[in-house]
Phi, psi and omega in degrees: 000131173274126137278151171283132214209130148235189159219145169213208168249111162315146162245111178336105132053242189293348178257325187286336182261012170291293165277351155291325191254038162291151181237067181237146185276075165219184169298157178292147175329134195261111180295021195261023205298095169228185178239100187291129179258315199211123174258150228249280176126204184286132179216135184280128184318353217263336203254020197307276200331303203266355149275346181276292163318305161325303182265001165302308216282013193282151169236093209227095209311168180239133178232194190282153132193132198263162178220124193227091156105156161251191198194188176199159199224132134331147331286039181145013175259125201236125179220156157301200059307169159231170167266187188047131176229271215328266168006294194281348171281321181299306186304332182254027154286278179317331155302310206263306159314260175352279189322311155339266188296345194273298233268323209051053147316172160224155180278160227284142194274273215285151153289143187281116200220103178294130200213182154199119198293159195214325185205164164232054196304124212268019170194175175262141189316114159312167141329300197262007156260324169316294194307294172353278210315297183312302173281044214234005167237172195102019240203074189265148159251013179169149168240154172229171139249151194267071189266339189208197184190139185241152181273149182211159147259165215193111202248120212247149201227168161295350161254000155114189200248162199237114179272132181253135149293097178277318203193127160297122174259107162326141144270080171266021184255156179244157183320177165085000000 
């Protein structure tokens, strides 16, 4: 059977309810708040063990990341950001390699812009969410550490889509 399959950054708690109790004039927050690093896509459950092992061998420092400001993506994604982009690129470079050699995936076409989807909106941004947006920088909701990055499957429903943890991949190498 294929799952629908990513990797991402868990997001703390105390920051996901930061941004769920944002007060913008859109549909509500989709509580499903991560930070996608490599979306993998249909994979046959069979190759989970030798996707898992690819992604245990990573050596990858555990760092800092702040989620900072929204922002909005055509046609309609209304997201958080974060700062230092640089830390969460390398890692899902390094993600996106591994898979690459272990797997032969193939690489990602679009550059890689560290986010976190907040919404999806079914008509184009009012006037008074454009403004939100606009005054949303400079704006942090959190600082966090990055100790690990997780495998998720992705279930996709009529009420939106429901993420399973299938594995926590530990981050052990330290900075410096």
């Amino acid at each position: 059977m294929a799952l629908r399959l990513f990797t991402a950054l868990t997001v703390p708690r105390q920051i996901k309810d930061r941004l769920l109790s944002l007060d913008l004039p859109c549909p509500k927050i989709c509580p499903n708040i991560h930070l996608t690093l490599k979306f993998i896509g249909q994979t046959d459950e069979q190759l989970i063990p030798a996707l898992s092992r690819t992604l245990a061998a990573i050596d990858s420092p555990k760092f800092e990341l702040t989620v900072a400001g929204l922002g909005l993506f055509k046609p309609g994604i209304l997201w958080a950001g974060v700062k230092d982009k640089s830390s969460v690129r390398d890692l899902q470079q390094k993600i996106g390699a591994s898979l690459r050699q272990a797997l032969k995936m193939p690489e990602d076409k679009k550059s890689y812009f560290p986010h976190i989807t907040l919404v999806r909106l079914k008509a184009p941004p009012s006037p008074d969410l454009l403004a939100a947006v606009s005054g949303s920088a400079g704006r942090d909701y959190g600082t966090f550490s990055v100790d690990s990055f997780c495998l998720f499957k992705s279930d996709l429903e009529p009420t939106g889509a429901v993420h399973t943890l299938i594995k926590s991949f530990p981050l052990t190498a330290e900075t410096g």
